[in-house]
N, C-alpha and C positions, 0 to 999 in steps of 0.2 A: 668418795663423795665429792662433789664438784661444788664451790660457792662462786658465787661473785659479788661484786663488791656493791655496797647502796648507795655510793657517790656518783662512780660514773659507769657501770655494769660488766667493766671487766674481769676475766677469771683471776681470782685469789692465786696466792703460791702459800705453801709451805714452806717458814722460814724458822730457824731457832736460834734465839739470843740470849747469852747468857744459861741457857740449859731449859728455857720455855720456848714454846711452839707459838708462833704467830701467824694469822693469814696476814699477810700482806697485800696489796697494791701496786703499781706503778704509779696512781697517781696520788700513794701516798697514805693511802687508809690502811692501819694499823688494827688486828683485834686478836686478843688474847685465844688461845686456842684449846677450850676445859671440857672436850668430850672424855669424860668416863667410859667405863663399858656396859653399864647399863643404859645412859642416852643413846649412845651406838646403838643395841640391841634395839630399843626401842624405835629408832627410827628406821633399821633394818624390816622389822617387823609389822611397821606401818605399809614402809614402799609393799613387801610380799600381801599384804588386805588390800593394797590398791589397785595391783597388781591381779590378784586374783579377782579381782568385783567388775574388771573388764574382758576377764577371760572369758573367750566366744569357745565354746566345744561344738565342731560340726562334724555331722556323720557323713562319712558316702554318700548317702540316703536325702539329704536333707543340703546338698550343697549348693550355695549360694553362688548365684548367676549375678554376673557382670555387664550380658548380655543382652542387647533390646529385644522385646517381641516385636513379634511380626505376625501379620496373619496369612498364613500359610498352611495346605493343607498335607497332613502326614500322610505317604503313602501306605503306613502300615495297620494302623488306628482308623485314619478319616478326620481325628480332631485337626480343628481349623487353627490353634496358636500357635508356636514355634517362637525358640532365642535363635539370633542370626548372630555370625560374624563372616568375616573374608580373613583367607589369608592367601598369600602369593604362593602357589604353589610350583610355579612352571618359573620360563624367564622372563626378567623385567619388561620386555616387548610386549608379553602378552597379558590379556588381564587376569584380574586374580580371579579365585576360587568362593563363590557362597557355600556354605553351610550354613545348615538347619538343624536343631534339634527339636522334636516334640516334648509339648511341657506336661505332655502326659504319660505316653509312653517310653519315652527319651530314645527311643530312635533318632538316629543321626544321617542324614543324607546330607547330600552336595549339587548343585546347577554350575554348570560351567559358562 
């Protein structure tokens, strides 16, 4: 686990003096070091609920576009929307490649 300090936000180190653990500072902040293994656990177990309460599960089916619409019409379907990008396909001379997908039928074509 990583802290930092509430003086001036630098990362703590692990130091031990005399047989105690201290986070330390460079600029000096001193603080005793008394995780048990039950505060451990529990903060273990907090991060994985936090953890899990932002987890996104996406199907195949259901996968999230990056992509703008455009309105364009699918040669396979007829529907008029479509997600566009370009990519370079050829060499840097020449210009790149569109692509289209339909948001219906998700056929993919390309205009050069």
């Amino acid at each position: 686990m990583v802290d930092f300090c509430p003086e001036c936000g630098s990362l703590l180190r692990k130091r031990t003096k005399d047989g105690t653990k201290y986070l330390v500072c460079k600029c000096g902040f001193e603080e005793e070091l008394e995780l048990d293994k039950k505060e451990l656990e529990k903060k273990i177990q907090k991060k994985k609920e936090d953890l899990e309460k932002n987890l996104i599960i996406v199907n195949q089916e259901d996968k999230i576009s990056v992509h703008p619409t455009v309105n364009r019409i699918c040669p396979k379907c007829g529907h008029d929307k479509a997600e566009a990008w370009q990519e370079q396909t050829r060499s840097a001379d020449e210009p790149s490649t569109s692509f289209f997908r339909c948001l219906k039928c998700k056929h993919t074509w390309r205009e050069y």
